[in-house]
C-alpha positions in Angstrom: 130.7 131.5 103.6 130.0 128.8 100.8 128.7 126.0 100.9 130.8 123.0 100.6 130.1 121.5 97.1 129.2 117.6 97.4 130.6 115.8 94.4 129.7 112.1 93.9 132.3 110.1 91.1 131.1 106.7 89.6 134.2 104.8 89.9 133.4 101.8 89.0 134.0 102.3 84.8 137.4 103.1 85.4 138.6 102.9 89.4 142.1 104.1 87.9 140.7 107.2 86.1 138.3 107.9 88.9 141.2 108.0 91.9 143.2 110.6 89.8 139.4 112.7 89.1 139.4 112.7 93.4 142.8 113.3 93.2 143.1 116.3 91.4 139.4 117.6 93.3 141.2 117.6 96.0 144.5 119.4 95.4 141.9 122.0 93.2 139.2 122.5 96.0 140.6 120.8 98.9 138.2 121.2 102.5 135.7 123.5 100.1 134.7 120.0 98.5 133.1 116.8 99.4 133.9 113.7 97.4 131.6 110.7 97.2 132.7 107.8 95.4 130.3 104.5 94.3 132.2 100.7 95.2 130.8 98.7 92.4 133.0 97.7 89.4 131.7 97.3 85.8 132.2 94.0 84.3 132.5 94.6 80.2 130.2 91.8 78.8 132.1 90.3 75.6 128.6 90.4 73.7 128.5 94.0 71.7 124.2 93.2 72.1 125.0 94.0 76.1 128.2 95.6 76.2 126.8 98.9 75.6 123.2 98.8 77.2 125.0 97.1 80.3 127.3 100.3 80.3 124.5 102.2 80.6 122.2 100.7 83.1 125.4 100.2 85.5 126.4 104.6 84.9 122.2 105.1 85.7 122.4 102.8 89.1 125.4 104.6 90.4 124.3 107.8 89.8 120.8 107.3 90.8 122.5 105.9 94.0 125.1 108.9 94.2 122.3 111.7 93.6 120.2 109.3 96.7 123.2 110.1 99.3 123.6 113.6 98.6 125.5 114.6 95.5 125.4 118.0 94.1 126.8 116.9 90.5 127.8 113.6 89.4 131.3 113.0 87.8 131.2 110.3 84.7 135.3 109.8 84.5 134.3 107.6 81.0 134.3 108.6 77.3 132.8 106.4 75.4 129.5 107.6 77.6 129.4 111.1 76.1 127.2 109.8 73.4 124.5 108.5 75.3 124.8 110.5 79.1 121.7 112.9 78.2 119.9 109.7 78.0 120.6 108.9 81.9 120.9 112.9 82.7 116.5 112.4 81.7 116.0 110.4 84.2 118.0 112.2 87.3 117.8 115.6 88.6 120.8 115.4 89.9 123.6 117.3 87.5 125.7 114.7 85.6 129.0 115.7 84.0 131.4 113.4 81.8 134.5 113.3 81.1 133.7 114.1 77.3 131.5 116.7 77.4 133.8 118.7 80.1 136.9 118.5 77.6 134.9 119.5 74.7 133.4 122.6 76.4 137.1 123.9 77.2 138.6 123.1 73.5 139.2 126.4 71.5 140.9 127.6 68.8 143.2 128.7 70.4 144.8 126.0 71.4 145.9 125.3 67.6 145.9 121.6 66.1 144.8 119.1 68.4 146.0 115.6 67.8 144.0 112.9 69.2 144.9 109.4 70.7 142.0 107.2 70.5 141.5 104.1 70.1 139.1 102.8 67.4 137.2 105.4 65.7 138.7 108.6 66.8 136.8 111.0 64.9 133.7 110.1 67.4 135.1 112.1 69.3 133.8 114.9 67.8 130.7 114.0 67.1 128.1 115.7 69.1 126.1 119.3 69.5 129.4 121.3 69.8 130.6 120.0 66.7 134.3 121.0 66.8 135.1 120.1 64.2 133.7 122.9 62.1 136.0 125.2 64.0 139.5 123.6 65.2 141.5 121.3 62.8 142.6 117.6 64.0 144.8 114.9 63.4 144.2 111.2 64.0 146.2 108.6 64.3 146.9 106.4 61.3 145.5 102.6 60.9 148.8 101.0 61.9 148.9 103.3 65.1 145.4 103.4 65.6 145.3 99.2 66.0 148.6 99.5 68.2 146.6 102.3 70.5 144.3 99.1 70.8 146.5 97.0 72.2 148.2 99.5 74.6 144.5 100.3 76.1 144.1 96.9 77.0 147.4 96.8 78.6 146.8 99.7 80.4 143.7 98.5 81.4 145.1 95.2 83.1 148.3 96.4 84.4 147.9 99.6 85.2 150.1 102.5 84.4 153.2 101.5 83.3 156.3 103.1 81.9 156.6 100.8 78.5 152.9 101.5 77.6 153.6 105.5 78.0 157.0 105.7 75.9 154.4 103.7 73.3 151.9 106.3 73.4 154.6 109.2 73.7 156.1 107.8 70.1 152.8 107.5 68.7 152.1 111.0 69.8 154.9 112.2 68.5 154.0 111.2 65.0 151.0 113.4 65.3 153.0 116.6 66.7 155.2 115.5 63.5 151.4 115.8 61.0 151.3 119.5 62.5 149.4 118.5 66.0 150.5 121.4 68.9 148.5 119.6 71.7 147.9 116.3 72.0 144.1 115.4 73.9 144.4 111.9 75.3 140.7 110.4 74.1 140.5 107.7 76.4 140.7 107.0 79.9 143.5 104.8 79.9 145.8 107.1 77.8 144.7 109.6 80.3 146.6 108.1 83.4 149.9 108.0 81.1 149.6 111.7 80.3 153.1 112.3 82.8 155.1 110.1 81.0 154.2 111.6 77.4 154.8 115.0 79.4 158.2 114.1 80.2 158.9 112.6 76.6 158.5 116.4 75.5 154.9 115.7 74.7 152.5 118.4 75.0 149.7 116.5 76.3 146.8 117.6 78.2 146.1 116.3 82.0 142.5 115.5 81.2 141.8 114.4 84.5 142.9 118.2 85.8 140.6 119.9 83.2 137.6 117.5 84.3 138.2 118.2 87.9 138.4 121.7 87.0 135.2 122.0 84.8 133.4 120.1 88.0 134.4 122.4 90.1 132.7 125.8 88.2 129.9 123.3 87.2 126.6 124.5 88.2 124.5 122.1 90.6 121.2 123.7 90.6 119.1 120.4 89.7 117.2 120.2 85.6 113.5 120.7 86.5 111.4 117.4 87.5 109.4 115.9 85.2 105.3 116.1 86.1 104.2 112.3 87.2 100.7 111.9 88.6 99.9 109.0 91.1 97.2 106.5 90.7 96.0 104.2 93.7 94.4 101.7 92.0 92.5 98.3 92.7 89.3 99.8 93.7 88.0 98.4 91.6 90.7 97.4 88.7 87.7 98.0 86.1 87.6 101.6 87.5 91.3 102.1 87.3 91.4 101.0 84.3 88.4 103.5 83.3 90.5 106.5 84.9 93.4 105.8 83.1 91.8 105.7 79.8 89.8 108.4 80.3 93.3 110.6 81.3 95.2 109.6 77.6 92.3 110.3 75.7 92.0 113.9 77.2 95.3 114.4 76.8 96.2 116.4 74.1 98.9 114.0 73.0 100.0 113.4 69.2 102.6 111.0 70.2 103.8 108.5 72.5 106.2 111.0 74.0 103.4 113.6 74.8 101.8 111.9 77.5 102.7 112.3 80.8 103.9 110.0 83.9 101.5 108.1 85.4 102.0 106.0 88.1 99.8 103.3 89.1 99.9 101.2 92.4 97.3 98.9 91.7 96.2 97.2 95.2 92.7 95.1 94.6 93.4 93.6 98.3 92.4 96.8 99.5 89.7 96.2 101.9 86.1 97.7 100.9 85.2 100.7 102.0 81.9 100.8 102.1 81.9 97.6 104.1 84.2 99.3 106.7 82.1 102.7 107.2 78.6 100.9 107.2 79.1 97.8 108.8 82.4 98.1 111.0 84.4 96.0 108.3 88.3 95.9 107.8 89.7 99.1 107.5 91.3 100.2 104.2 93.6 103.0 106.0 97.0 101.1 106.0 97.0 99.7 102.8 95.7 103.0 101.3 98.5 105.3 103.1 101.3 102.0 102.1 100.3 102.7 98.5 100.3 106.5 98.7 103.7 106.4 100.4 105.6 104.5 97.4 103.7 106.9 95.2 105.1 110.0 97.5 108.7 108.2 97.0 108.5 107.6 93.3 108.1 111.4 93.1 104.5 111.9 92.3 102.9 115.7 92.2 99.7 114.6 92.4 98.1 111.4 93.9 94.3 110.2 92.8 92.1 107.4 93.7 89.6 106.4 91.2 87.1 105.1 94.3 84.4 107.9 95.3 83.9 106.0 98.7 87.9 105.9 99.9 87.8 110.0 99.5 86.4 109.6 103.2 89.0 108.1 104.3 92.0 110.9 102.9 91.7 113.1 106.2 93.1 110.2 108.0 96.0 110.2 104.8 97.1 113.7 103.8 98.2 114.1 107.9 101.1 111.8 107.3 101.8 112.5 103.6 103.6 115.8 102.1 102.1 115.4 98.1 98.8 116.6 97.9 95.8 114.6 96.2 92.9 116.0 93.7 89.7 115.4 95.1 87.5 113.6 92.9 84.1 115.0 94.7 85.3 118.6 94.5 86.5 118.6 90.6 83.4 117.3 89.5 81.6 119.7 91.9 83.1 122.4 90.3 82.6 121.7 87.0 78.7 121.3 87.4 78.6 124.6 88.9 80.8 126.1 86.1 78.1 124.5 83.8 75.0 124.6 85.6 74.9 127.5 88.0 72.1 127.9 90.2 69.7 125.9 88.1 71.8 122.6 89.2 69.2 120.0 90.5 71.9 117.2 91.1 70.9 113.5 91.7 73.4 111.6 93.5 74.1 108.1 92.6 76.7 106.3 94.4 77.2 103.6 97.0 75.5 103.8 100.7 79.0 104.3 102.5 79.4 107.1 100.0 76.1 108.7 100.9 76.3 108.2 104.4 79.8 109.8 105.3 78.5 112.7 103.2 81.6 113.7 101.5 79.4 115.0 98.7 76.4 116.8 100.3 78.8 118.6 102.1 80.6 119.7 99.9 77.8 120.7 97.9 75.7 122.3 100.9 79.3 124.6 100.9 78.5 125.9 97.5 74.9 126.3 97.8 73.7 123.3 95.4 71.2 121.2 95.6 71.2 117.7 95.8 69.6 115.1 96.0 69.6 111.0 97.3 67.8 108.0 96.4 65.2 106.4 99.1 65.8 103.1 100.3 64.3 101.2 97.7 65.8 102.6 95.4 69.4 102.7 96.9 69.4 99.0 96.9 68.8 99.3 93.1 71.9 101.3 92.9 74.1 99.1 95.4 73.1 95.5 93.7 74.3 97.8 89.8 77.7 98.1 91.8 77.9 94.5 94.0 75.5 92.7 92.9 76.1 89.0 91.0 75.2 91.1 87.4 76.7 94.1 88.5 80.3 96.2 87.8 82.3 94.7 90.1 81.3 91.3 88.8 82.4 92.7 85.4 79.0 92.9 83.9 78.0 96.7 82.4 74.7 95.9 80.6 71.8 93.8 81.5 70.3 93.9 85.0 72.8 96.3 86.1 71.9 98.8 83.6 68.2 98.5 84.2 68.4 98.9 88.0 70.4 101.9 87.3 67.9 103.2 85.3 65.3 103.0 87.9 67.1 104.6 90.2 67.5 107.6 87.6 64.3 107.9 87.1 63.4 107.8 90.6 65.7 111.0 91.3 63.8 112.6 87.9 60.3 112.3 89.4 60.8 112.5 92.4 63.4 115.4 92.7 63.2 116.8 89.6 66.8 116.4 88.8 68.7 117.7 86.1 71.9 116.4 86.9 73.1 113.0 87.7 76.1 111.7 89.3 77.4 108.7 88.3 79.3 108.8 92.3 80.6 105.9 92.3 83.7 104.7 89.5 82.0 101.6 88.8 78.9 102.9 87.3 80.3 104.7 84.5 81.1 102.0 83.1 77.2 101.3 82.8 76.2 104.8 81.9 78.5 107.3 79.7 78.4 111.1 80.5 76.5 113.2 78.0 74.5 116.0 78.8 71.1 114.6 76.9 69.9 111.3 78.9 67.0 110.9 78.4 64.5 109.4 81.6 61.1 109.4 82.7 59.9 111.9 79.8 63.0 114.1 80.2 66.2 115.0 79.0 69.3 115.6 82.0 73.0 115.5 82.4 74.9 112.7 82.8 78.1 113.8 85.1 81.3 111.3 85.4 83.5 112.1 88.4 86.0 109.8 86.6 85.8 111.9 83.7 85.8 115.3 85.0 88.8 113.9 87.0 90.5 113.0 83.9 90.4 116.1 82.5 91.2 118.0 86.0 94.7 116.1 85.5 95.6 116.8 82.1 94.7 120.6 82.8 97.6 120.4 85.9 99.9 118.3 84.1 99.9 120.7 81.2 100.1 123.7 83.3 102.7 121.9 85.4 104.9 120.9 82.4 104.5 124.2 80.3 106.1 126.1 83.8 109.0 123.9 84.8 109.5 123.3 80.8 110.3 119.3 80.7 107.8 116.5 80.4 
């Protein structure tokens, strides 16, 4: 048995014109069809400036709202939107059809000379892809009838439909059927609902509102592709967002503006610390972590990062409640210095004492078999006053006393360990080191790694793969 096609109608435009669309859905489909219509009413702003963009931002709401309760394909009973509905069809899966674009697709040669009643600039009405024009011949109304059709809309539009308006329209029609026109295509909305009394004037004019609700009614629903859109928790720190961020437009491959892709950034700073929580029984970032990756889940992220080494202990405690998946920092960069590195990788870890101490990257790295390395305690304080301390990161300073206890802590892990790789494991301190892969410390030359870069670059590779599969950006 089929399945009951849902079909939403934003009424508001037109509520006249959008009745007679339900109307004629039902007496087409009738119980194999279920009709949603929107309340609202569309207020025309006398300014041109807003008339248009307001047009537009009220169709988006309602169908954004429509395709939110269920619809299968949205119904636009509105010409003058034809030009501009691929603009709102970008940012909705949801299948939108308008009243336009459905009469267009049925027009054929054979159906002869079409005159047109429209008011104002009638030959827009072929504008547009299809380009009809090239193929059927039309006839417009002249400038004395076209300035009457004017008036008659805005009667229409106040008072409904009305018997005097439609013998009007039925004489002005007739002057076309007398320039050779065998069909007459009502153009607007308002002519639309006087299509029976041109009928019954001998007028062979077409019931726009049937061919609409039948074009709906073969229209596929299967919704466009969805657009990749990563999801960034941010805040933690905003210097280290801000990093990330950077870091993922310059390894995009973008020429243009419209090359990137979505990014979506919830930028909390009142996120509690989490190294304060794991080491010394602090507040507890969880809520306001999983709050932030919720919206990003709504707002339809694929992906959700965090540009904070440290809070990757607390995502167990996350991905059981949430359904998008996130890309572990820790693991990507893991990856990639084993892709570079092998089984040579002597790997220094720098990164904050909560970091360390939960161990979400010597376990990781014990799994792979690589060999890494931590600071002693002396040392580690070196690295924790570079990150908190009054010169350090998250004060905002990246050179100075923040560099040079770095650096001590980098050599440490060089003579000590023998290390060949550092990692800058926390997202503050790249923004006191760079990544290169000739530092060079206590008499030797090593690898500088960047989580927050390898990170970068893991996104743009999914985003690309992602966008070159579903085919929309």
């Amino acid at each position: 048995m089929q399945e009951k096609k849902t079909i939403g109608i934003v009424s508001g435009l037109n509520p006249r014109a959008a009745l007679e669309v339900k109307t004629k859905l039902l007496a087409e489909a009738g119980d194999d069809v279920c009709v949603l219509m929107t309340e609202d009413t569309f207020k025309i702003d006398p300014d041109p400036v807003f008339a248009v963009s307001d047009r537009k931002i009220f169709i988006f709401n309602e169908c954004e709202l429509l395709a939110d309760l269920g619809a299968d394909l949205i119904l636009v009973p509105d010409f003058k939107c034809g030009p501009y509905i691929h603009e709102i069809q970008r940012e909705i899966q949801t299948p939108i059809l308008d009243m336009k674009t459905a009469l267009m697709a049925q027009m054929d040669p054979s159906m002869g000379t079409v005159g047109v009643l429209d008011a104002g600039n009638a030959s827009a009405c072929l504008d547009g892809a299809c380009d009809l024009s090239q193929r059927m011949t039309f006839v417009m109304p002249d400038e004395a009838d076209t300035e009457k059709l004017n008036e008659l809309r805005e009667q229409i539009r106040a008072q409904g439909r009305n018997e005097e308006c439609g013998k009007a329209l039925a004489e002005i029609a007739g002057r076309l059927v007398a320039k050779g026109a065998q069909v007459i295509i009502p153009n607007c909305t308002q002519f639309a609902l006087q299509v029976a009394c041109m009928q019954k004037a001998g007028i062979a004019a077409v019931d726009v509102f049937e061919a609409f609700a039948k074009a709906a009614l073969v229209q596929s629903t299967q919704k466009l592709p969805k657009p990749f859109k990563l999801g960034l928790i941010g805040g933690l720190g905003p210097a280290a967002t801000v990093d990330l961020y950077d870091k993922i437009v310059k390894a995009s491959p973008a020429k243009t503006d419209q090359e990137h892709f979505k990014v979506v950034i919830e930028q909390n700073p009142q996120i509690d610390d989490r190294t304060a929580c794991l080491l010394n029984d602090g507040p507890d970032p969880t809520i306001a972590m999983y709050n932030c990756a919720k919206r990003l889940q709504n707002d339809g992220c694929d992906y959700i990062i965090i540009p904070c080494n440290t809070a990757h202990a607390f995502l167990p405690r996350l991905l059981r409640h949430l359904d998008v998946p996130f890309i572990d920092m820790q693991q990507t960069m893991l990856d990639e210095i084993k892709a570079k590195f092998g089984d040579d990788a002597r790997v220094g870890l720098l990164a904050t004492s909560g970091t360390i101490a939960t161990g979400i990257y010597g376990k990781k790295a014990d799994a792979m078999g690589m060999k890494m390395f931590t600071p002693d305690e002396e040392h580690q304080k070196l690295v924790m006053s570079a990150i908190y301390g009054p010169q350090g990161a998250k004060a905002g300073f990246t050179t100075g006393v923040c560099y040079d206890e770095l650096y001590k802590a980098a050599e440490y892990m060089v003579q000590a360990h023998d290390c060949n790789v550092l990692i800058l494991g926390c997202t503050e301190l790249p923004l006191i080191f760079h990544e290169c892969d000739d530092f060079a410390v206590a008499g030797k030359t090593v690898a500088i790694v960047d989580p927050t870069a390898t990170l970068a670059r893991k996104c743009v590779e999914i985003a690309e793969a992602t966008i070159k599969e579903r085919g929309v950006r």
